[in-house]
N, C-alpha and C positions, 0 to 999 in steps of 0.2 A: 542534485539534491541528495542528502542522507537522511534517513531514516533508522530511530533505532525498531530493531524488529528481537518480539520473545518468541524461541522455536523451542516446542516443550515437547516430553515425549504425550503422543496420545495413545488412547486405553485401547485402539484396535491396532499397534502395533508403527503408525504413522508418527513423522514429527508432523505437528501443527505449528505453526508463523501466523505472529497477527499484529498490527504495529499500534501501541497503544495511542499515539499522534494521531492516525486516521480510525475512528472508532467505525467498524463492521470490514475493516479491510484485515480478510484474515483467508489462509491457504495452507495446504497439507501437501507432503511428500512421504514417498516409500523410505527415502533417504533423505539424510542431513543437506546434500548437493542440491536433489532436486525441490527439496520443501523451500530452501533457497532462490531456484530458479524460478518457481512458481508464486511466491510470494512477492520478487520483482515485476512480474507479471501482473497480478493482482494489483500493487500500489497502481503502475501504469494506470492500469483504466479505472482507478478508483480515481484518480485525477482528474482524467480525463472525464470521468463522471461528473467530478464536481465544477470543474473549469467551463462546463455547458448548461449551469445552472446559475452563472453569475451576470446580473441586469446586465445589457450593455445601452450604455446611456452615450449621448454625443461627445461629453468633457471628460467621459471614463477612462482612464489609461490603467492597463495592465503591467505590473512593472514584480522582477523577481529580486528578493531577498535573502542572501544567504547570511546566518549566524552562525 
C-alpha cells in the first residue's frame, strides 16, 4: 500500500509526518530518515487499529484494493 505522507519542519527543531488519507495518524523524527521510519510505523498500527474495528458478519469478505 502507498500512502502520500507531509513531513514538515516542526518548531522544536523535529520533522513532523502525518498522512492526510488516515486523519490522527501523524509521527516525528530527529531526522528526515527517522521521521520516515516512524511514520511507517505509525500508518502500521493505525491500520491495524482500524482493521479491529470493522463488524464481522458471516457473508462479510475482506478483500484489498489497489489504485
Amino acid at each position: 500500500m502507498k500512502f502520500k505522507v507531509v513531513i514538515e519542519p516542526g518548531e522544536d527543531g523535529y520533522y513532523v509526518a502525518w498522512v492526510p488519507s488516515l486523519p490522527g495518524c501523524i509521527s516525528q523524527g530527529k531526522t528526515l530518515e527517522e521521521a520516515l521510519k516512524n511514520i511507517k510505523e505509525a500508518i502500521e498500527l493505525h491500520l491495524s487499529a482500524l482493521e479491529k474495528e470493522i463488524p464481522k458478519g458471516p457473508a462479510q469478505k475482506i478483500v484489498e484494493v489497489e489504485v
